[in-house]
LOPATI-70868 format. One record per residue: residue in three letters; x, y, z of N, C-alpha, C in turn. Coordinates in pm, 1 decimal, decimal comma. Atoms other than C-alpha are relative to their C-alpha. Last residue first. Example, Ala and Ser with C-alpha at 12.3 -4.5 7.8 and 13.67 -1.06 7.14 Angstrom:
BEGIN
- Ser_-82,0_-119,0_-6,0_1367,0_-106,0_714,0_-77,0_109,0_73,0
- Ala_89,0_-119,0_0,0_1230,0_-450,0_780,0_90,0_120,0_0,0
***
This chain:
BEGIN
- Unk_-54,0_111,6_10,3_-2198,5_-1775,3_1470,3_-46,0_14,0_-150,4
- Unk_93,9_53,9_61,9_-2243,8_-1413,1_1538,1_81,0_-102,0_-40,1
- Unk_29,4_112,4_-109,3_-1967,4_-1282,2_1792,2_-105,3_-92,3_-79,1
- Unk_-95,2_78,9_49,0_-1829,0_-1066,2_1465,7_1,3_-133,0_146,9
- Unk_-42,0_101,7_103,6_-2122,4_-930,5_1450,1_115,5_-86,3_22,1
- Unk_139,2_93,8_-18,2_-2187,5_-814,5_1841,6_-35,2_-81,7_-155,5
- Unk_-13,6_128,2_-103,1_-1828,1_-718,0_1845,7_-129,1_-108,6_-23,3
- Unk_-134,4_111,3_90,4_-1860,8_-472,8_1554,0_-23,1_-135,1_81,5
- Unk_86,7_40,8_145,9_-2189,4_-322,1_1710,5_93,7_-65,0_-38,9
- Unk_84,7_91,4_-20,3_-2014,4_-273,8_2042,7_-72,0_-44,4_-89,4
- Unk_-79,6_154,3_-39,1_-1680,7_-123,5_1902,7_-169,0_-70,7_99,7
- Unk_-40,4_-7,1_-143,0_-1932,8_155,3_1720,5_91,9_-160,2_18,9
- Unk_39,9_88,8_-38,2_-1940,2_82,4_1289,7_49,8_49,5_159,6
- Unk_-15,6_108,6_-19,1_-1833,2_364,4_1106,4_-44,1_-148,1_110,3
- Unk_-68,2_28,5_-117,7_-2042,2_571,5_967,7_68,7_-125,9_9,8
- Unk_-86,4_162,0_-26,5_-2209,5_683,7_626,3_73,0_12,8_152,8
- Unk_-91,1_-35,5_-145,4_-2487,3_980,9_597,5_41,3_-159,0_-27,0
- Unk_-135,8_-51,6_80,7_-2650,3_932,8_250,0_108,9_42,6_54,3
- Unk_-23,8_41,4_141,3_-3004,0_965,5_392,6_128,7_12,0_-44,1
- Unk_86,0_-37,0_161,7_-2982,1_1105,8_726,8_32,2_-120,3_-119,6
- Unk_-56,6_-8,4_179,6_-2796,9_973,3_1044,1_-132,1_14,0_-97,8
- Unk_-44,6_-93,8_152,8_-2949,9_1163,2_1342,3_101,7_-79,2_-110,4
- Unk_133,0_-78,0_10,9_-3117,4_863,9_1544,7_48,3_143,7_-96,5
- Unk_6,3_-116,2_-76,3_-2812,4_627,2_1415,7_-112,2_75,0_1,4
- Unk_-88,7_-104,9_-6,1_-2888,9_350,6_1202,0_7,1_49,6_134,2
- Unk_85,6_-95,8_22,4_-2956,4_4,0_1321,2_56,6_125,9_-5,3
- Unk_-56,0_-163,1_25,7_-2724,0_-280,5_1308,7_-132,8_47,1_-36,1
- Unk_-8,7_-54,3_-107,1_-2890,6_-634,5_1486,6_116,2_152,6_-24,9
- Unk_-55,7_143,7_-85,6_-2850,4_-853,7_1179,5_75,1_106,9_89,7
- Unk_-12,3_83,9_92,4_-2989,4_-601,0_965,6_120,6_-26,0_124,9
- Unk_-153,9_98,6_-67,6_-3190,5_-345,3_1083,1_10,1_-126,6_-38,6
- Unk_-26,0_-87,8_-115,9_-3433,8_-39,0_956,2_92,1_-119,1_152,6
- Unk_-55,4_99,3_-103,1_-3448,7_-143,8_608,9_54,0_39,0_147,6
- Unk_-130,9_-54,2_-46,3_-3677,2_89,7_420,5_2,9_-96,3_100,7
- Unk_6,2_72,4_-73,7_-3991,8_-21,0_125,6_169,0_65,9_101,8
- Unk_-115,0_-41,0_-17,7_-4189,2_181,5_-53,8_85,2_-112,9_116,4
- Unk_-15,2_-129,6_52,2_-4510,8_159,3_-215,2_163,1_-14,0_38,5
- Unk_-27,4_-103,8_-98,1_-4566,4_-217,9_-163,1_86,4_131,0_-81,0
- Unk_-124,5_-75,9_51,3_-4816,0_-404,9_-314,3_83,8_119,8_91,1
- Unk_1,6_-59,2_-85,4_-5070,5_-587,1_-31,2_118,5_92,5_-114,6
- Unk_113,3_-117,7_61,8_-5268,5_-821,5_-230,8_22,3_144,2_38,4
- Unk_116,2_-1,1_-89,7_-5122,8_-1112,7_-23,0_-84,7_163,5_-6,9
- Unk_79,7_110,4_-23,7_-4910,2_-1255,2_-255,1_-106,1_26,4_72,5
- Unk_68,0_-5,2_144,7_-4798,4_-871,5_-364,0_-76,3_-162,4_48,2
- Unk_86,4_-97,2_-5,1_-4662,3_-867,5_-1,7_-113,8_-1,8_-128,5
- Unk_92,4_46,9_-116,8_-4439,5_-1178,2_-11,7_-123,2_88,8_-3,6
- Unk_74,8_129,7_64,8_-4334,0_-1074,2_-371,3_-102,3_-71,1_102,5
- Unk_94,7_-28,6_105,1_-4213,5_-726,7_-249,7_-72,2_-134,1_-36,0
- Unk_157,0_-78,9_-93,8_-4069,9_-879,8_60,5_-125,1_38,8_-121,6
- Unk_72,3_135,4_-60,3_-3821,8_-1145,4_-159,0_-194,0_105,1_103,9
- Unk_125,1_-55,8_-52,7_-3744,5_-912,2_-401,0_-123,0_-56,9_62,5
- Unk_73,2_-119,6_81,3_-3495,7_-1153,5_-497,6_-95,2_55,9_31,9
- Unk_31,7_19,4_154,4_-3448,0_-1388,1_-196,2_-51,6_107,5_-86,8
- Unk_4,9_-112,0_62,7_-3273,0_-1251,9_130,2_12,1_-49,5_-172,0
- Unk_-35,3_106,6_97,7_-3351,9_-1527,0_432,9_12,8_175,6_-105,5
- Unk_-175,9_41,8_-73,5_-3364,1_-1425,7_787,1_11,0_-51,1_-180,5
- Unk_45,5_68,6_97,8_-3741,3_-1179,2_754,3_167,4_-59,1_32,7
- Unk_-143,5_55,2_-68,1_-3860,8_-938,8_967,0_-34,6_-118,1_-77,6
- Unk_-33,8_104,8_35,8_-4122,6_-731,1_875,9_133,8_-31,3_18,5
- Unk_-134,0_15,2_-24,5_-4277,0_-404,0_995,6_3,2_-150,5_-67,0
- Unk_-58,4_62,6_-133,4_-4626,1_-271,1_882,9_115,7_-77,3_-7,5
- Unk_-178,9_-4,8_-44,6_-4748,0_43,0_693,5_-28,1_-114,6_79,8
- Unk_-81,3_3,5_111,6_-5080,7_171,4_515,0_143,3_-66,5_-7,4
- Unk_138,1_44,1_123,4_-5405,3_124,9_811,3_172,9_-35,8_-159,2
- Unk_91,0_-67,8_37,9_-5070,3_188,6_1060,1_-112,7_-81,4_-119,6
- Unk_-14,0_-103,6_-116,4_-4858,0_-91,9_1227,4_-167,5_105,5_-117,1
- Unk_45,4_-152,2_55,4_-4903,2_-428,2_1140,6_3,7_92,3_86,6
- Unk_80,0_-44,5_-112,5_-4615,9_-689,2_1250,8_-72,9_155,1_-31,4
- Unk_99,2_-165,6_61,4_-4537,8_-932,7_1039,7_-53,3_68,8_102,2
- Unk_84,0_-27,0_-95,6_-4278,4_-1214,2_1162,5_-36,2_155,9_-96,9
- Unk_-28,9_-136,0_-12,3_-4108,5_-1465,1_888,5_-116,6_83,2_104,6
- Unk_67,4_-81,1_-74,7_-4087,7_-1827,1_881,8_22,2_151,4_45,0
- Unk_-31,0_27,1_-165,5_-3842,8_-1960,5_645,9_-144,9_89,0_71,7
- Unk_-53,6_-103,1_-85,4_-3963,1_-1954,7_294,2_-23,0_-60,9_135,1
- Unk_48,0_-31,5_-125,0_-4059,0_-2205,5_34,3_88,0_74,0_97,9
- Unk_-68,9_-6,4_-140,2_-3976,2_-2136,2_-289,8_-17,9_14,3_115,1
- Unk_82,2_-12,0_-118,4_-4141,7_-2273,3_-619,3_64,0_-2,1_94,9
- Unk_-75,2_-38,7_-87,6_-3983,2_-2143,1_-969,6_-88,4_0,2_140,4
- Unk_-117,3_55,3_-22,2_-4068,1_-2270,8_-1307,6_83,6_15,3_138,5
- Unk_21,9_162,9_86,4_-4270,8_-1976,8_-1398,3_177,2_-95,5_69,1
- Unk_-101,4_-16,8_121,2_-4155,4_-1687,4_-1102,3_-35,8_-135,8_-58,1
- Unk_17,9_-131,6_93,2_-4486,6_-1616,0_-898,4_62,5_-0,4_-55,1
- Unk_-26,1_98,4_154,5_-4454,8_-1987,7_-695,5_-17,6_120,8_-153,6
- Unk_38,4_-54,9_102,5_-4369,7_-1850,1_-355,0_1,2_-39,4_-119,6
- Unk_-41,7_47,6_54,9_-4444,3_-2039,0_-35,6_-13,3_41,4_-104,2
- Unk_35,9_25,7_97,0_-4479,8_-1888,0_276,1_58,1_-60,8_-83,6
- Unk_-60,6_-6,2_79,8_-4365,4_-1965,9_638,6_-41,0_-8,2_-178,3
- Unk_-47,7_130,6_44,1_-4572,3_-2038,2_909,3_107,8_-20,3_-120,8
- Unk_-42,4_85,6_-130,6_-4527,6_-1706,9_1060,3_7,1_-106,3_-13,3
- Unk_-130,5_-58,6_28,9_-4611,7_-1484,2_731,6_58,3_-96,2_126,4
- Unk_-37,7_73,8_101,4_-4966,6_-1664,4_728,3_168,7_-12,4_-4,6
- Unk_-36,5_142,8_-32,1_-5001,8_-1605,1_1095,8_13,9_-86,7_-126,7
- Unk_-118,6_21,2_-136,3_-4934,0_-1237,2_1090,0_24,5_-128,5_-17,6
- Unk_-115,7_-41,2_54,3_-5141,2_-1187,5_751,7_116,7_-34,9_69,4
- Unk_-9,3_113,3_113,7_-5448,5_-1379,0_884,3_160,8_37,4_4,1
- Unk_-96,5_93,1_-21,0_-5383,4_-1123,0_1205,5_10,7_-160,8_-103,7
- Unk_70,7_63,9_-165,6_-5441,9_-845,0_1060,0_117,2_-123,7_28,0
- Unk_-37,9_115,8_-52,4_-5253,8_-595,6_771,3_-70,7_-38,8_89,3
- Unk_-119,7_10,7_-52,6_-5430,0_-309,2_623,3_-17,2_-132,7_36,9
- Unk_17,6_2,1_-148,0_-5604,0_-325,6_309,7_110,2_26,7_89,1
- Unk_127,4_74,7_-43,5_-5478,0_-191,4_2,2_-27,7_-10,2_98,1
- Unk_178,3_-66,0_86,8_-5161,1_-12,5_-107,1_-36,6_-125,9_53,0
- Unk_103,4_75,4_121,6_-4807,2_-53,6_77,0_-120,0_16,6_1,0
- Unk_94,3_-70,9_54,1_-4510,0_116,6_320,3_-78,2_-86,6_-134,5
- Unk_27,9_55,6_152,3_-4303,1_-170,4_457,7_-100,6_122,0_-24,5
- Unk_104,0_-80,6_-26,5_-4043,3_-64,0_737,9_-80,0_-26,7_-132,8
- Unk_31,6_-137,7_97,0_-3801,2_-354,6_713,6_-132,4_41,2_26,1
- Unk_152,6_-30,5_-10,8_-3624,6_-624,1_963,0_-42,5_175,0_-101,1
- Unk_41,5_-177,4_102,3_-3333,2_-779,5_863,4_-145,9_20,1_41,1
- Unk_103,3_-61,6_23,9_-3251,9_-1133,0_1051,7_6,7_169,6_-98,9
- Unk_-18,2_-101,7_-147,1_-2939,7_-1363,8_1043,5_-126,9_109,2_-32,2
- Unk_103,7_-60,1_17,7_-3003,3_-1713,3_853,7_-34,0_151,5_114,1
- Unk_-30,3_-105,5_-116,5_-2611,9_-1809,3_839,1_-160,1_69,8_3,8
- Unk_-24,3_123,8_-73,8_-2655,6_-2149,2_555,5_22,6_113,0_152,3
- Unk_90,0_64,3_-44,4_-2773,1_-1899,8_319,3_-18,0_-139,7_109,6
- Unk_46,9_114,8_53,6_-2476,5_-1689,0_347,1_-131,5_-61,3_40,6
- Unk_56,1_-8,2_102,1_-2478,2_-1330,0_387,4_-84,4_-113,6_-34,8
- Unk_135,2_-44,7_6,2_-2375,1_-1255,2_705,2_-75,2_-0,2_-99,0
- Unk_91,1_76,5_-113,3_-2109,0_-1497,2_726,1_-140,0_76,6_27,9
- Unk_6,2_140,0_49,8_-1983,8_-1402,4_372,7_-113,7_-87,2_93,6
- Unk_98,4_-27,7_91,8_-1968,3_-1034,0_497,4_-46,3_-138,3_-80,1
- Unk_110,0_-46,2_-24,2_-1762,7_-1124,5_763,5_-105,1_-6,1_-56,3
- Unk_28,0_58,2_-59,4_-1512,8_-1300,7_606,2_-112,4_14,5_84,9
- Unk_67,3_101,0_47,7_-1482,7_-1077,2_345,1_-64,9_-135,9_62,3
- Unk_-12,2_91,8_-55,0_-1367,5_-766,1_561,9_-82,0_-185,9_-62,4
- Unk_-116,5_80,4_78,5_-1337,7_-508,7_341,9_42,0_-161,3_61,1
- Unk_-122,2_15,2_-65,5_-1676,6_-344,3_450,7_94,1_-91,1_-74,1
- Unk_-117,1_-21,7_115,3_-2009,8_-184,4_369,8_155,6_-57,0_74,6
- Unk_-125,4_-10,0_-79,0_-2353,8_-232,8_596,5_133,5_-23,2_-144,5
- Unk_-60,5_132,2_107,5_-2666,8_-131,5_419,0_163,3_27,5_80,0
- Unk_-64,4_57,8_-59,8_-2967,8_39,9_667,2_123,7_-108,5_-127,8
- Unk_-78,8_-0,4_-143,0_-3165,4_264,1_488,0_124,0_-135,2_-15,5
- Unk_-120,4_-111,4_-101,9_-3346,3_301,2_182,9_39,0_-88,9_97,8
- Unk_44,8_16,7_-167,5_-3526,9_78,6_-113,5_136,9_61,1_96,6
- Unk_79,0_-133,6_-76,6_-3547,2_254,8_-442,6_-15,8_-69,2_175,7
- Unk_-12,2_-137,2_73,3_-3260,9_56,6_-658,2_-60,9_101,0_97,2
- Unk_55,8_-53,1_118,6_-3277,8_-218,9_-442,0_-3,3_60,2_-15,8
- Unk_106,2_-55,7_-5,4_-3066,4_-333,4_-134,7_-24,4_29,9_-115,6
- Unk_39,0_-94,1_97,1_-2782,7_-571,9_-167,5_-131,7_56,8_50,4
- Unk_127,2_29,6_69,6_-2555,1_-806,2_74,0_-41,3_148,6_-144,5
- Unk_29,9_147,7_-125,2_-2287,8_-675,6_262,4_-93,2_-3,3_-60,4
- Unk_107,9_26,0_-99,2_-2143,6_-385,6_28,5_-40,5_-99,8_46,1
- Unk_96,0_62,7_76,4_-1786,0_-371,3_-57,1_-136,6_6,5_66,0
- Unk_160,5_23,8_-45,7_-1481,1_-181,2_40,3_-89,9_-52,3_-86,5
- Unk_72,0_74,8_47,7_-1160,8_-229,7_-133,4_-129,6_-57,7_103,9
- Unk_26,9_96,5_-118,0_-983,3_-7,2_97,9_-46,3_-147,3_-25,8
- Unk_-92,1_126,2_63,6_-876,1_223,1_-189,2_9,2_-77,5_104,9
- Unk_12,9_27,2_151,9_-1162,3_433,7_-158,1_75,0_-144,6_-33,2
- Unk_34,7_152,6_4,1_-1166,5_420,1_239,9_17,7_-68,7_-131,8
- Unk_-105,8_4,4_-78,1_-1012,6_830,9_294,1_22,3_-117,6_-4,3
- Unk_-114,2_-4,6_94,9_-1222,6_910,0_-14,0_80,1_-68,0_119,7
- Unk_-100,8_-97,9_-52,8_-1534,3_811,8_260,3_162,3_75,0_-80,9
- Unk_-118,4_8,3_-59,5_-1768,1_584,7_54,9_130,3_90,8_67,8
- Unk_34,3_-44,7_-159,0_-2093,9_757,6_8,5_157,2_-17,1_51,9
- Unk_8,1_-137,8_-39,2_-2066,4_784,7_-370,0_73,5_13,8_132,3
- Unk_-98,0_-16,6_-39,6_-2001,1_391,8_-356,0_38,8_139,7_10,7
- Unk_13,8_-1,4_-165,3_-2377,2_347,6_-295,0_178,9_24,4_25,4
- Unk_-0,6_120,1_-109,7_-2448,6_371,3_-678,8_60,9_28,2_136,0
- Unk_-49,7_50,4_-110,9_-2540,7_603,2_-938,6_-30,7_-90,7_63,6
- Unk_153,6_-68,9_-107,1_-2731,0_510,9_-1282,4_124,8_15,5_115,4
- Unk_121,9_-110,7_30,1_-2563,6_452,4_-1616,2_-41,7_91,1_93,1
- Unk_-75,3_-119,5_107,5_-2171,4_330,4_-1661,1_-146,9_55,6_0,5
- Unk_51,2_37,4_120,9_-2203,9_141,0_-1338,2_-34,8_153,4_-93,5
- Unk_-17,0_-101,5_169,6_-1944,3_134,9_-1051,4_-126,6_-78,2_-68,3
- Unk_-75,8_-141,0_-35,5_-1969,4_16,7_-646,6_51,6_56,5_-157,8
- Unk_-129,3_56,7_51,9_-2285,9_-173,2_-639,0_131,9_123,7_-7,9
- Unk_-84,8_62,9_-78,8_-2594,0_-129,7_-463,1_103,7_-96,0_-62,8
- Unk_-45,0_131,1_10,6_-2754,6_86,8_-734,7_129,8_-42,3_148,9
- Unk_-142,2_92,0_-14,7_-2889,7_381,0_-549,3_-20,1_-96,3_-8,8
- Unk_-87,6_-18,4_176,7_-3200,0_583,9_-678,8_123,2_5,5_39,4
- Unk_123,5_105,1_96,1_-3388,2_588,7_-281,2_81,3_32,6_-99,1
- Unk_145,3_-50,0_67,5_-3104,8_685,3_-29,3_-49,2_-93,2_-101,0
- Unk_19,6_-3,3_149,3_-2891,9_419,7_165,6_-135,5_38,8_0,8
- Unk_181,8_20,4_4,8_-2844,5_477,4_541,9_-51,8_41,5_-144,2
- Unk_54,6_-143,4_121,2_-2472,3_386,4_518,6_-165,9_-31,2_58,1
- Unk_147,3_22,1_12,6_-2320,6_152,3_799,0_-31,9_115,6_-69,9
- Unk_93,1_-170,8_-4,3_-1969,3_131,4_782,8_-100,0_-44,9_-12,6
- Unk_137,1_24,4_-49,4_-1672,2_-143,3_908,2_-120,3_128,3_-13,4
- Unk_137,4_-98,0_-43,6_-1336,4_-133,9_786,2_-129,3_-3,8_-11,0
- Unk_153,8_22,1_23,9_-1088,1_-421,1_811,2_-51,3_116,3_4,9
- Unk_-1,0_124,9_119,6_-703,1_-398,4_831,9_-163,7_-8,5_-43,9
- Unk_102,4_70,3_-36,7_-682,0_-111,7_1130,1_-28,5_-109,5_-169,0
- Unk_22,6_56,5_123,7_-325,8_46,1_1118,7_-102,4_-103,2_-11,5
- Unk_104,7_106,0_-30,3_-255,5_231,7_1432,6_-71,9_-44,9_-126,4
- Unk_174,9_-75,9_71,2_66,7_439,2_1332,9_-74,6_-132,0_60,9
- Unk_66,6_100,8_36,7_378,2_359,4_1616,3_-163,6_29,5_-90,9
- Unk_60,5_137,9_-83,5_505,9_642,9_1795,3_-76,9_-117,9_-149,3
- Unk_-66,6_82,0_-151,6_801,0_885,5_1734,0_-115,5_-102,4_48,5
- Unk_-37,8_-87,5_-83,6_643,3_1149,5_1502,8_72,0_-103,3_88,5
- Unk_17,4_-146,2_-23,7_498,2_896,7_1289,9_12,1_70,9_100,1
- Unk_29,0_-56,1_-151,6_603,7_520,9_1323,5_-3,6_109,5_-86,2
- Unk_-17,3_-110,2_9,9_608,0_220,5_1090,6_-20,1_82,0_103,5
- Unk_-131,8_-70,0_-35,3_766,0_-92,8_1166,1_-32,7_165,9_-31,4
- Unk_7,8_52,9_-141,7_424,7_-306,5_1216,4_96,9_127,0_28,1
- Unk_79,4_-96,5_-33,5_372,0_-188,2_817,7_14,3_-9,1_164,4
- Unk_-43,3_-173,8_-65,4_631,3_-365,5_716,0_-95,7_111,0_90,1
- Unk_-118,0_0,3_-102,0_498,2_-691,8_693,5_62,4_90,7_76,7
- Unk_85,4_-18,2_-174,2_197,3_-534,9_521,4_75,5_-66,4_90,2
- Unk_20,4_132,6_-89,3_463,1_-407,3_278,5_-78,9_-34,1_85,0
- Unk_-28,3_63,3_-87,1_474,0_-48,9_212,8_-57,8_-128,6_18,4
- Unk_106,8_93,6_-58,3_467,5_123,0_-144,7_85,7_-87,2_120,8
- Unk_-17,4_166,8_14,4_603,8_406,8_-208,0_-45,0_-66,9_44,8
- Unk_86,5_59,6_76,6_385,5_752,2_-313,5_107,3_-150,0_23,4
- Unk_144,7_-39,3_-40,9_432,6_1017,8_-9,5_-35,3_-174,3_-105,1
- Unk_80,6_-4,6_139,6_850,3_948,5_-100,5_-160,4_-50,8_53,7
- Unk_37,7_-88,5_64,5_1005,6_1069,4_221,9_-19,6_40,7_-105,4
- Unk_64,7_11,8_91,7_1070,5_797,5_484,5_-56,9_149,3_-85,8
- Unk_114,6_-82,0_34,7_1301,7_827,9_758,9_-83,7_-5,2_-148,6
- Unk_-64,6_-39,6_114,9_1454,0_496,1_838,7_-104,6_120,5_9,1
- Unk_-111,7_-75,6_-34,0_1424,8_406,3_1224,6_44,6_77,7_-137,1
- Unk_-99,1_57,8_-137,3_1226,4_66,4_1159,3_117,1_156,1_36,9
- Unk_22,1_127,0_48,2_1038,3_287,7_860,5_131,0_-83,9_74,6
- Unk_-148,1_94,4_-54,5_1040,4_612,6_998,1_-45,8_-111,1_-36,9
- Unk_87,4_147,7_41,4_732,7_937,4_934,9_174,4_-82,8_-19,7
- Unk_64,3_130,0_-143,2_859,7_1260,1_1091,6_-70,3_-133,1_-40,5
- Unk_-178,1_104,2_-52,2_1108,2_1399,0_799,4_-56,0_-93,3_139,9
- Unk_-78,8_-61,2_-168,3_866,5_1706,8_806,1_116,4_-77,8_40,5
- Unk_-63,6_-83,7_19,9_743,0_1603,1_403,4_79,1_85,3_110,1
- Unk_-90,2_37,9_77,4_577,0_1317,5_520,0_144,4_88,8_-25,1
- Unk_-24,6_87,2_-79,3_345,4_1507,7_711,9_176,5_-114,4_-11,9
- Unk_-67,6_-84,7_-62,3_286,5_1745,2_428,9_103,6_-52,7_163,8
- Unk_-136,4_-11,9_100,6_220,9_1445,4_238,4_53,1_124,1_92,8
- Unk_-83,1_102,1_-53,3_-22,8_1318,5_537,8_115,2_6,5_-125,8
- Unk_-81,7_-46,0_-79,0_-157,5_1670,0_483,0_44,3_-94,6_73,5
- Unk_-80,7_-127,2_-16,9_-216,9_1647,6_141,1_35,9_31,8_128,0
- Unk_-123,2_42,3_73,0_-373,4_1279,4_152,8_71,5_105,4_41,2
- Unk_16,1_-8,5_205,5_-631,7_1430,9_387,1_147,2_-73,2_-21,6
- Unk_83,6_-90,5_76,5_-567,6_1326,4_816,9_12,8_-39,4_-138,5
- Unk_-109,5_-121,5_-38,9_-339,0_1104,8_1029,1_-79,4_124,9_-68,4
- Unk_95,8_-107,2_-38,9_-643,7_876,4_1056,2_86,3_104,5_43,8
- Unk_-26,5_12,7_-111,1_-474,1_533,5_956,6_-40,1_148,8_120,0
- Unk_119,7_141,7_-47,8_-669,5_521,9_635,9_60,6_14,1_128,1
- Unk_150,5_-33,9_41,4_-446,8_863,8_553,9_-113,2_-95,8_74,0
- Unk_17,9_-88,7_-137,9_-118,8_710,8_704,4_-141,6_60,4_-17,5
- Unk_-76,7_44,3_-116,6_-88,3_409,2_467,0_-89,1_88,9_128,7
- Unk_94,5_58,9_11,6_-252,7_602,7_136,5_3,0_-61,7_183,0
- Unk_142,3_-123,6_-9,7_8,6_836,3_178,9_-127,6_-59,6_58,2
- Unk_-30,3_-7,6_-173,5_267,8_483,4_245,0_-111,1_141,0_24,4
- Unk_-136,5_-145,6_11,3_132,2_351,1_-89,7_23,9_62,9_148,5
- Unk_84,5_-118,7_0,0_0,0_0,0_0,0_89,0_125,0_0,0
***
């Protein structure tokens, strides 16, 4: 990794003033002073670096929670429509961040982002059934308790020709005449939309308001990114 790049992710500040940084003769590689902004360091090496006299703190994984707006592809380039890598911090760019699963073009909130593949594997896989619960805005009746105890035994969707999938048991819980919550451990193609449409219920909008026990912040906005608190990290990376 370039050694700019190095001290930047390590929270010395901007590129420019971990070059200015650079440029003081205070950055040491075992005792060497270092003062090309653009060579590349070893992750062997990296143990041996020091700024000003102490040791940089060099974190290997990063951990963010975005509260993804509506007209974001959840991917990180495409040559038409934006996508969720906007949000990414420049300071993370070259972190090879990724998103943890996918949200849909118009569905908001909650999408966790990180370099950590091991993680994101275990929260993904279908053999790891970890929950998501979403705010469901939708047309027609409101929800009862048919709806509760259909969604509780577990449906079974046959709406794609050629394609019958039974689902894990999921919990519905109506809230207003237009709106109710869902929780759901499994993440098939527009798996809510399809549940909902089975039961006459289309949905207007749909926002993820937690995903395997991350919830935003009460002030993050739309398009606000963070990093992950050390009790939220812990409490994934304790998930079996």
């Amino acid at each position: 990794m370039r050694l700019d790049r190095l001290l930047s992710s390590s929270g010395y500040g901007t590129r420019t003033q971990v070059k200015a940084l650079i440029k003081r003769g205070v950055v040491c590689l075992s005792g060497n002073v270092l003062t090309d902004s653009s060579v590349n360091i070893a992750e062997s090496d990296i143990q041996f670096i020091t700024a000003e006299g102490n040791p940089i703190c060099f974190r290997r994984h990063i951990y963010l929670c975005l509260n993804k707006p509506d007209g974001y592809l959840t991917a990180l380039s495409d040559s038409r429509l934006p996508t969720v890598a906007e949000f990414i911090p420049e300071v993370f760019r070259h972190r090879s961040i990724s998103p943890v699963g996918r949200l849909d073009f118009h569905t908001t909130g909650v999408l966790l982002l990180t370099n950590d593949g091991e993680l994101s594997h275990r929260l993904t896989s279908p053999k790891n059934l970890k929950p998501k619960t979403y705010l469901v805005t939708h047309s027609g009746l409101p929800t009862g308790n048919d709806e509760v105890l259909l969604f509780s035994k577990g449906m079974t969707l046959s709406d794609i020709p050629g394609e019958i999938a039974k689902l894990s048991p999921a919990i519905l819980e109506p809230l207003s005449g237009s709106q109710c919550r869902v929780t759901i451990t499994e993440g098939k193609t527009h798996q809510i939309k399809r549940m909902m449409a089975q039961i006459n219920r289309p949905v207007l909008a749909l926002h993820r308001e937690d995903f395997a026990g991350i919830r935003l912040n009460s002030t993050q906005n739309p398009g606000e990114i963070r990093e992950l608190e050390t009790a939220e990290l812990q409490k994934l990376l304790d998930m079996k």
